[in-house]
C-alpha positions as CSV (number, residue, x, y, z in Angstrom):
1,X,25.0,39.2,-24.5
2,X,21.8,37.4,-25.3
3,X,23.5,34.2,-26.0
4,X,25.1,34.4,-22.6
5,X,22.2,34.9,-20.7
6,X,20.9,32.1,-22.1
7,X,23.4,30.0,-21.3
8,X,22.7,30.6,-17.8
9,X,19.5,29.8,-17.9
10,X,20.4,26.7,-19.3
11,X,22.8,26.1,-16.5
12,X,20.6,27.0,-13.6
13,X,17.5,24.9,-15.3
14,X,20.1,21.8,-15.4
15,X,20.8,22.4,-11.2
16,X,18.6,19.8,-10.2
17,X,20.2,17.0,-12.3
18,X,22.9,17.4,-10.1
19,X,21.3,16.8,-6.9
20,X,19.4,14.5,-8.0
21,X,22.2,12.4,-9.1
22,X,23.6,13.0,-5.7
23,X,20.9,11.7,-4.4
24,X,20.6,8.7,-5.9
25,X,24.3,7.7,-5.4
26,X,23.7,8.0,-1.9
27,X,21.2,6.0,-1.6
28,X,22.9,3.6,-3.5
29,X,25.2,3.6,-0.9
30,X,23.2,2.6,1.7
31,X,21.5,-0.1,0.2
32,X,25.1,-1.5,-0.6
33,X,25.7,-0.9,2.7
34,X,22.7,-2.5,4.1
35,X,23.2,-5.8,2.0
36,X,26.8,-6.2,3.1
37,X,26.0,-6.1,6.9
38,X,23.6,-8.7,6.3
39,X,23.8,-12.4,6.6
40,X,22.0,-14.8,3.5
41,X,21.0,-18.2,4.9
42,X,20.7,-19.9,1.9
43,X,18.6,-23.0,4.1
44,X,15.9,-19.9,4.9
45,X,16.0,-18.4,1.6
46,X,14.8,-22.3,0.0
47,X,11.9,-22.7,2.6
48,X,10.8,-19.7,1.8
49,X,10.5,-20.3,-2.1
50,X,9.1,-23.6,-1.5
51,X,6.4,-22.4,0.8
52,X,5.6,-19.7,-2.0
53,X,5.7,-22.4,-4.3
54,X,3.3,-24.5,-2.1
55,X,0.8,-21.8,-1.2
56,X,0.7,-21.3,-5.5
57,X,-0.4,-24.5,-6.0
58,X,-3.3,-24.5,-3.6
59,X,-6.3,-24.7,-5.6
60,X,-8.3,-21.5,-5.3
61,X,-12.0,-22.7,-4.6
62,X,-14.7,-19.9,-4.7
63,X,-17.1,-19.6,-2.2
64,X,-19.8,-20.4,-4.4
65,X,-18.4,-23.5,-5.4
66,X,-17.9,-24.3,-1.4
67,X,-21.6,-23.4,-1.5
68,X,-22.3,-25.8,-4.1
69,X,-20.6,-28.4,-3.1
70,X,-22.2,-28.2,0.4
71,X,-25.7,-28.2,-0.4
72,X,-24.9,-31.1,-3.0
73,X,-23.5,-33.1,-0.2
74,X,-26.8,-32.2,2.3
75,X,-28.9,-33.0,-0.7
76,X,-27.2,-36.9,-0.8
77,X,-27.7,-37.5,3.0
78,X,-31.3,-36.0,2.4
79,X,-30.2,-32.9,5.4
80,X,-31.2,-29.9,3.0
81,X,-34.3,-29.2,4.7
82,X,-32.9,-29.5,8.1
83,X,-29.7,-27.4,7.3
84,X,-29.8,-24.3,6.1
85,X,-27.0,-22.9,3.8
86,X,-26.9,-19.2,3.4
87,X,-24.2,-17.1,1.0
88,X,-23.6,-13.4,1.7
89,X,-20.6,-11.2,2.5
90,X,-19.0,-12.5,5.0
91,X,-19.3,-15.9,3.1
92,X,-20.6,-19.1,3.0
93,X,-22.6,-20.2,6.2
94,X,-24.7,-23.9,7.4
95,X,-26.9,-23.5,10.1
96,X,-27.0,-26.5,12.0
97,X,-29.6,-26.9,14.6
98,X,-28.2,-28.3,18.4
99,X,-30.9,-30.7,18.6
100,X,-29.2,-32.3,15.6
101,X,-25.3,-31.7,16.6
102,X,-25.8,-32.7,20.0
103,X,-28.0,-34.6,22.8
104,X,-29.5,-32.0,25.4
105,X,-27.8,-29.7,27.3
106,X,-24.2,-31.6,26.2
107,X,-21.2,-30.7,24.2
108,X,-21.0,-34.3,23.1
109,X,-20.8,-34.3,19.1
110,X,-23.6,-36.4,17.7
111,X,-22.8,-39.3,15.1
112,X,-25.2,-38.1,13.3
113,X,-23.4,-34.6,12.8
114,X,-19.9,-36.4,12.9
115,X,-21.1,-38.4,10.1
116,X,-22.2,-35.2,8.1
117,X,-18.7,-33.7,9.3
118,X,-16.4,-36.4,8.2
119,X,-17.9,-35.2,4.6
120,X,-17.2,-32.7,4.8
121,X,-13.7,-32.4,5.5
122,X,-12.3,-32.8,1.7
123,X,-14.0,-29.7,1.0
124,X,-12.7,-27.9,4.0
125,X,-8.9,-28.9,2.9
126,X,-8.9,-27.8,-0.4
127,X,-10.6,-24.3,1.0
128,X,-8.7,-21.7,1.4
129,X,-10.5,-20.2,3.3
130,X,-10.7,-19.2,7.5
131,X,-13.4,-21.4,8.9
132,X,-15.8,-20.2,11.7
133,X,-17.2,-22.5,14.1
134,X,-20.2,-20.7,16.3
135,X,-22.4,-21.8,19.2
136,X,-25.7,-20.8,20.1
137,X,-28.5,-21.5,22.4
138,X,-31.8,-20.2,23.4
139,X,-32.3,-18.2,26.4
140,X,-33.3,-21.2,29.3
141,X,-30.6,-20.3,31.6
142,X,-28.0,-23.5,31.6
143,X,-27.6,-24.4,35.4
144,X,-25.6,-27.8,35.5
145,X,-22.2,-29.5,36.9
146,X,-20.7,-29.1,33.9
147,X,-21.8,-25.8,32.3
148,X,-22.5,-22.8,34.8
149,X,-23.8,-20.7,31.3
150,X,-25.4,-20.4,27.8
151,X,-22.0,-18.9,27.3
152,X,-20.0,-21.8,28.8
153,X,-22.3,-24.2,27.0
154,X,-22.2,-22.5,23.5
155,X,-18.2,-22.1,23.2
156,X,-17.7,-25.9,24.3
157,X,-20.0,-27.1,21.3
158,X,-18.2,-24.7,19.0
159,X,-14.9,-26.4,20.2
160,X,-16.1,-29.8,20.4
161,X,-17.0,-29.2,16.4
162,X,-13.4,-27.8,15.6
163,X,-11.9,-30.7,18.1
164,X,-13.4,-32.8,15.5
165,X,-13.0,-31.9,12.6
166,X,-9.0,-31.5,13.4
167,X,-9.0,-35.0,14.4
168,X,-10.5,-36.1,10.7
169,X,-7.2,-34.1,9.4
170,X,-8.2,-30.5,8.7
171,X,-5.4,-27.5,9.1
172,X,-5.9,-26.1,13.1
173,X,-5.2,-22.9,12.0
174,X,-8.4,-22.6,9.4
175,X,-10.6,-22.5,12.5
176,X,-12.0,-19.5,15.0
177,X,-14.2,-21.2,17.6
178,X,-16.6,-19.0,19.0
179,X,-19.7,-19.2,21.6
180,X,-22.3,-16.4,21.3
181,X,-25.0,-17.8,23.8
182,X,-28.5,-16.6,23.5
183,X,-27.3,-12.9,22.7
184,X,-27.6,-14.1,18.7
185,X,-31.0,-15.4,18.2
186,X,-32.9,-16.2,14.9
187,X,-36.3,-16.4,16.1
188,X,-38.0,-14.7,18.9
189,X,-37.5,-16.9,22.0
190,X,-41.3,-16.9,22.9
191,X,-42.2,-20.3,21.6
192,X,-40.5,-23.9,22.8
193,X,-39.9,-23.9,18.3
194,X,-38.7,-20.8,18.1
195,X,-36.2,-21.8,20.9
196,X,-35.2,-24.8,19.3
197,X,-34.1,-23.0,16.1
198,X,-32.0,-20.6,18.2
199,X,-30.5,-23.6,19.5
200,X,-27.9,-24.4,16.8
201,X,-24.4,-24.8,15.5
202,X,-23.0,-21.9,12.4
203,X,-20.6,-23.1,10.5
204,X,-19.1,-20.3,8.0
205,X,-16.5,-20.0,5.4
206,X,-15.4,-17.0,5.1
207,X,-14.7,-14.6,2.9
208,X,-11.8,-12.5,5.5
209,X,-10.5,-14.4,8.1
């Protein structure tokens, strides 16, 4: 009687095998199913491996070699003390004053920041990472023909940078162009050299896109 009982047990306790073999032969039905209804383009299936195979052999540059590598380069054309390079969270970020990037109240790029750019741009390929482009100004309100706003003004330099930089061969879609106006100051805008260092161009690498 004992023995009996316990093979009941041993029955019941086995139950779930059962369904869960049920279970599993279901959904290995549907997967079937799935891959059946479905259409391989062996054409897609190649690009796709060769873009994972191109995106593997990107070198992966830190940001603190980017950092490195830009305050080498501002060292050489003697900019260090005009150019600040900062590193934190959100990455690595050159602060690039207006009056440098760009005659007065323009969005005309500079040769003088084009030929700091064009340097630039070797280490901006090999990156991988998204690149942020920001304009500032001080608070003077910008009354012209061309720019009706600090905001107008601020975005066009931003985009006038990118514009170039894409022209010297770096990837469009690195970029994010971006005009912040006076509403991101550094300094207090209570001196004319406080206004001047609010009046600049960030350039950051960064570490999320």
């Amino acid at each position: 009687m004992i023995n009996a009982q316990n093979k009941n047990r041993d029955t019941d306790s086995n139950d779930w095998l059962t369904t869960y073999a049920d279970m599993a032969t279901l959904l290995m039905t549907f997967f079937v199913l799935l891959f059946s209804m479905s259409t391989l383009d062996p054409v897609k299936i190649n690009n796709m491996l060769n873009g994972m195979a191109d995106e593997n052999a990107k070198p992966q540059v830190s940001l603190t070699t980017v950092k490195n590598e830009v305050k080498k380069l501002l060292k050489e054309e003697k900019l260090e003390d005009m150019i600040e390079v900062t590193k934190n969270a959100r990455g690595v970020t050159m602060k690039i004053p207006g009056d440098f990037a760009f005659p007065s109240g323009t969005a005309n790029v500079s040769g003088e920041i084009k030929a700091l750019l064009i340097k630039m741009v070797p280490t901006m390929k090999k990156a991988t990472y998204a690149i942020a482009v920001e304009g500032h100004t001080d608070n003077i309100p910008m009354r012209s023909a061309i720019f009706k706003s600090n905001w107008e003004l601020s975005a066009s330099r931003a985009s006038a940078v990118v514009r170039y930089l894409i022209s010297e061969g770096v990837d469009a879609r690195k970029f994010r162009a971006i005009g912040f106006g006076d509403t991101q100051p550094k300094f207090p805008n209570d001196t004319r050299a406080n206004q001047a260092k609010n009046r600049r161009v960030d350039i950051t690498f960064l570490t999320v896109g």
